[in-house]
N, C-alpha and C positions, 0 to 999 in steps of 0.2 A: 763674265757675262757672255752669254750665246748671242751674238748678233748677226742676221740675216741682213743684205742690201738688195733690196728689189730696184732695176730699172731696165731699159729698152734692150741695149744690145753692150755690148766689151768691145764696141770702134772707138776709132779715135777720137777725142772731143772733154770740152769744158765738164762734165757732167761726170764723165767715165774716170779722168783722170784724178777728179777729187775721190772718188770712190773709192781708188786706186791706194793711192794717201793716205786716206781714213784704214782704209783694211789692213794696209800693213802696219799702220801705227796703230792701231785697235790691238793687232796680232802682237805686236812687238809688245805688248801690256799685260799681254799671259789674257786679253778674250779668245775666245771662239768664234770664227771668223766666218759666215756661206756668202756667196753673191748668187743670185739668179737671176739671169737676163733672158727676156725674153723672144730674142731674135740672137741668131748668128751673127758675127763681124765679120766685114772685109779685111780690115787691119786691127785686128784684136789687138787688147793692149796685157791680154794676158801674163806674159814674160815676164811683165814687172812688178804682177805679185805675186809676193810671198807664198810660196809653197804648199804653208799647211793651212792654205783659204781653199775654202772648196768652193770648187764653182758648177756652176750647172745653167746651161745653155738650152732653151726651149727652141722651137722652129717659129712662132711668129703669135705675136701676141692676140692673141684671141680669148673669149669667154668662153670654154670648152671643159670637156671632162678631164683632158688630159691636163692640160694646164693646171687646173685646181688640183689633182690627184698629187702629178706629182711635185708640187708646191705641199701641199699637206706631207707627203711623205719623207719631204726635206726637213721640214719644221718638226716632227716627232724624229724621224734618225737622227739629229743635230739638239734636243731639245732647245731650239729656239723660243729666247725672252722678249727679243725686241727683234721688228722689222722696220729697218728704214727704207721710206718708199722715198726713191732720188727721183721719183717721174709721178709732179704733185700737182697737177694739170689735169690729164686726161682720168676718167673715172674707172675704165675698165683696169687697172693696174689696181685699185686699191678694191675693188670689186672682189675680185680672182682670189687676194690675199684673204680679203673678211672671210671669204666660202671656205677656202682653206685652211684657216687659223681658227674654225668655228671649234668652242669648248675646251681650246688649249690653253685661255689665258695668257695672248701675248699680244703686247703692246705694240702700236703701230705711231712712228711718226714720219710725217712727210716733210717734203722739203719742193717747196717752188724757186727753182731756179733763174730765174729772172723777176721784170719788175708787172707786177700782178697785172695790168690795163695792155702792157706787151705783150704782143706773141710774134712770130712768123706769119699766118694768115690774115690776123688782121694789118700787119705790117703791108703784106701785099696784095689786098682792096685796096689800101688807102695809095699804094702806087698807082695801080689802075685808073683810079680816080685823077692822081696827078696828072695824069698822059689822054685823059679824054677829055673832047669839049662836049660832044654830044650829051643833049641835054636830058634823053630818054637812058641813056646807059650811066648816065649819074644819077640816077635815080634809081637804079636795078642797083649799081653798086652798091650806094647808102644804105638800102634797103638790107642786101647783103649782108654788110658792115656790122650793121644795127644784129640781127641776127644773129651773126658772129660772135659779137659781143653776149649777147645772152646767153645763148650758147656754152659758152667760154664761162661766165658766171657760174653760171650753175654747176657746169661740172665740177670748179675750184668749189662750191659751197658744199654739194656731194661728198668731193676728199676729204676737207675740213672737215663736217660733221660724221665724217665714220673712223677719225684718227682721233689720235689721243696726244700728241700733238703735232702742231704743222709751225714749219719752219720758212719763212723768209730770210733775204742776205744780207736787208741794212733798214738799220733804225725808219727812212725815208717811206719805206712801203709799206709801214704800213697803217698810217691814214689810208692809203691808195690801195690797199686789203681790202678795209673797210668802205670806202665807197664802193669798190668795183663790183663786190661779192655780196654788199646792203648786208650785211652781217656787223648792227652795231656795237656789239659788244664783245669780240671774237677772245674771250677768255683761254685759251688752247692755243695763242700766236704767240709763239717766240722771234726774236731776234739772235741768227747767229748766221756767222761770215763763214766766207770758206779758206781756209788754210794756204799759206805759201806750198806748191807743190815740189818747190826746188830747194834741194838742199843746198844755202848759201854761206853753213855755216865756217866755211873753212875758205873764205873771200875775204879778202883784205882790200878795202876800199883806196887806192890813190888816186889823185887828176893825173898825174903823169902814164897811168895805164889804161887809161880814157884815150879812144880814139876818136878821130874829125868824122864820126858814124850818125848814123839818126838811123833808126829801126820802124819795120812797123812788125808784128809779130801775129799771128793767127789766121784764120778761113779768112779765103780770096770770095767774099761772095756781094754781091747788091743787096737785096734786102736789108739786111743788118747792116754788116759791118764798113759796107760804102768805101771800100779800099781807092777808087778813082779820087776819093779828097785827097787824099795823101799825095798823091801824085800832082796834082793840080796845086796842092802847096807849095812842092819842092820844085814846080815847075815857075815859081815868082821866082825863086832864090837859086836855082842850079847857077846861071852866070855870074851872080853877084861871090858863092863863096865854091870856089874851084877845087878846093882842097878837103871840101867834104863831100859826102857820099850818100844815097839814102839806100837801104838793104832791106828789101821786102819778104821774109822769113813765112811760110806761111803755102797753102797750097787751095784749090777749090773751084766752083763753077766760072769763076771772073776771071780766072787767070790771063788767058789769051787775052778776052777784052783788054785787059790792063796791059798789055803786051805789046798789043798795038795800038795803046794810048800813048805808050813812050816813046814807042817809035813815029808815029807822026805828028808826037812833038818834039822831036830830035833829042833827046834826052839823054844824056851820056853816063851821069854817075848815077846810075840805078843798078841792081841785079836784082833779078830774081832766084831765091835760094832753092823753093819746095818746102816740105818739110824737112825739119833739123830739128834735132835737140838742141833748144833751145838756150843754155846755158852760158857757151861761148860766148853768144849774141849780147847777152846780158853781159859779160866780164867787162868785154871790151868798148861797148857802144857809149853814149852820152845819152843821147835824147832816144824816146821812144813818141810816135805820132800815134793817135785813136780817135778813128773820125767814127765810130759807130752811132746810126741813129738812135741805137736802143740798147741796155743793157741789161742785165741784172747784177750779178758781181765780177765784175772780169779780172778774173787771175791774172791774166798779162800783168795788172796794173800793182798790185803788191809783190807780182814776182820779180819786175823790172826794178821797183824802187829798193828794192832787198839787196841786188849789184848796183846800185846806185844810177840807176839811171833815170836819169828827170824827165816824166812823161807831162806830155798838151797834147790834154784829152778834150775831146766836142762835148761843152757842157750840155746833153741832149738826154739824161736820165738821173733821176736824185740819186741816184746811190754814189755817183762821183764827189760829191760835194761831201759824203762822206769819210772819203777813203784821201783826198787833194783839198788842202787849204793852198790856194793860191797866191803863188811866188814864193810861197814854205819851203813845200817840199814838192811840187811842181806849179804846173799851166793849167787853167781851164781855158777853154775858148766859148766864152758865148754866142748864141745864136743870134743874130742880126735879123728882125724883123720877123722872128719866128724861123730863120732856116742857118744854114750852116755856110758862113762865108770863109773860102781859103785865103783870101785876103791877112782877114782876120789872125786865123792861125800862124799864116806867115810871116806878121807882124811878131810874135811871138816868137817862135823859130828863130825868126832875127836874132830876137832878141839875148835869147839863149846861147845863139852862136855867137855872138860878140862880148858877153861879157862871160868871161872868163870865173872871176870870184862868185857873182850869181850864181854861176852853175855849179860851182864847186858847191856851193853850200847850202844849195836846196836838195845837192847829193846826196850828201850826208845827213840831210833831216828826211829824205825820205828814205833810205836805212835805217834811220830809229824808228820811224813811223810802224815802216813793213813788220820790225822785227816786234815791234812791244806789241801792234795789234791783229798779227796775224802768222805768228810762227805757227809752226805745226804742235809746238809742245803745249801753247796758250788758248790753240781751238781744240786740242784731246782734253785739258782740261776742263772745260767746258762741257763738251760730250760726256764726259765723265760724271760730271757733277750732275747733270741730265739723267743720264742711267740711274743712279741711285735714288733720284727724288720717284723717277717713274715706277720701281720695283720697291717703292719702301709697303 
């Protein structure tokens, strides 16, 4: 099979790295491999694929001649079958492609990366909102909001009905497809997860190789992923357990904030790493913390359980509930009164740090978990089985 990955840019991120994944295990399966992104990266993740993937880098995504040109000119030199569109939100990506792929016969599916009612923009009106009283500027905001929301609909209903098919991350989204996008019968909606991107298969699980660690793993940013709970957690419990540690792995706009959150709260066993390849972190750590407001599928979360580390995640989007049966094979934290209490969490944490057996053995059932529903050889199978229903 010839398959093309269309999305934004080859930086670093949740999005690029499953790409990454996919292409060299696509490649490694004897397909034909192209990526086309349509911006440059600052930290390309290029290096780490596979050789005989062709890639091809535009200067910035626009609805132009060039763009379409030389998207059509990829797709006939490569004879490309299928395009997967990894950027399954905004409309002009799947636009470019239709104009380009016009009379080639080649099938397009999308993929929405998070959970369909989420975004970043409408994530930050509704902070806005949080932070003002003024009764005149909440009512621009909501308006806003509202708009946004439409907005945002429509484009997702545009992608939808110009694909053949469109891909969500967890069974949960999609009732929330369907309300958001008023598209009630969305025949074309698949269900499919994204792949462990770390190879764990040469780990050997013991408690004795488990360190007194807690992790938190990914972008330093407000919006989303709300890194300041983590910190506010471990700031009930730093005095209480002296011989553990929390390691902030991870880089991004909050960094400093968080920086001098620890320091004026005197805070001792914390470091901040940067980015790392993350693997070590997993070998050695126990617990893994995730306070994100919002998700769609976070890798963090089947890569950490794969080295056995027991993650208490902020129950704050249904795709958790899919991926974490609680006290299994890890934590959720609910939300107390509709918001996120570190109380809460902490409770938890505790919890995990004192009992020894517990943690041993929600270890190991989230290893089974990670490994039976999310290896990389159990989501190509899948992909696979896709390709051929699409080309029969």
């Amino acid at each position: 099979m010839n398959v093309l990955f269309l999305l934004k840019t080859l930086d670093i991120g949740g999005v690029e790295i499953v790409t990454q994944t996919l292409a060299n295990k696509f490649r490694e399966k004897g397909h034909n491999i192209s990526i086309f992104a349509f911006s440059p990266a600052k930290n390309s993740i290029e290096k780490y694929i596979d050789k005989e993937v062709h890639i091809y880098v535009q200067e910035k995504l626009q609805y132009n001649k060039k763009n379409i040109f030389s998207l059509r000119e990829i797709l006939i030199k490569n004879s490309i079958d299928i395009i997967i569109n990894q950027w399954g939100l905004p409309f002009l990506p799947i636009k470019i492609a239709l104009k380009a792929s016009r009379n080639l016969n080649i099938k397009i599916i999308s993929i929405h990366h998070n959970s369909p009612e989420a975004n970043g923009i409408l994530k930050k009106i509704e902070i806005q909102l949080s932070k003002t009283t003024n009764p005149i500027n909440k009512l621009i905001l909501k308006g806003k909001k509202e708009i946004c929301k439409q907005i945002t609909s429509k484009s997702m209903r545009y992608v939808y009905n110009h694909s053949d098919v469109y891909m969500v991350l967890s069974p949960s989204f999609v009732e929330k497809f369907k309300l958001f996008t008023k598209i009630a019968n969305p025949q074309k909606l698949i269900v499919q997860t994204n792949p462990i991107t770390i190879d764990s298969s040469n780990f050997h699980y013991t408690k004795e190789n488990k360190q007194k660690e807690i992790i938190y793993m990914g972008r330093l940013d407000y919006n989303q992923k709300r890194v300041y709970r983590v910190i506010d957690t471990w700031k009930e419990l730093e005095d209480k357990y002296t011989d553990w540690r929390l390691t902030i792995v991870g880089d991004g706009p909050e960094r400093e904030n968080l920086e001098q959150q620890v320091n004026s709260s005197n805070l001792k066993h914390i470091s901040f790493e940067g980015f790392q390849s993350p693997k070590s972190y997993y070998e050695r750590a126990s617990i893994l913390l995730l306070t994100s407001e919002y998700e769609g599928f976070p890798l963090v979360l089947a890569e950490c359980m794969s080295f056995g580390v027991v993650p208490i995640v902020y129950g704050s989007y249904s795709a958790v509930y899919d991926i974490i049966r609680h006290k299994e094979n890890g934590m959720i934290t609910q939300p107390q009164n509709g918001k996120f209490s570190h109380i809460e969490m902490a409770k938890q944490l505790s919890f995990l740090i004192e009992n020894d057996i517990e943690r041993n053995i929600m270890a190991q059932e989230a290893i089974r978990t990670s490994k039976e529903n999310y290896s990389l050889e159990t989501i190509y199978q899948s992909w696979f089985n896709l390709f051929n229903k699409l080309m029969l």
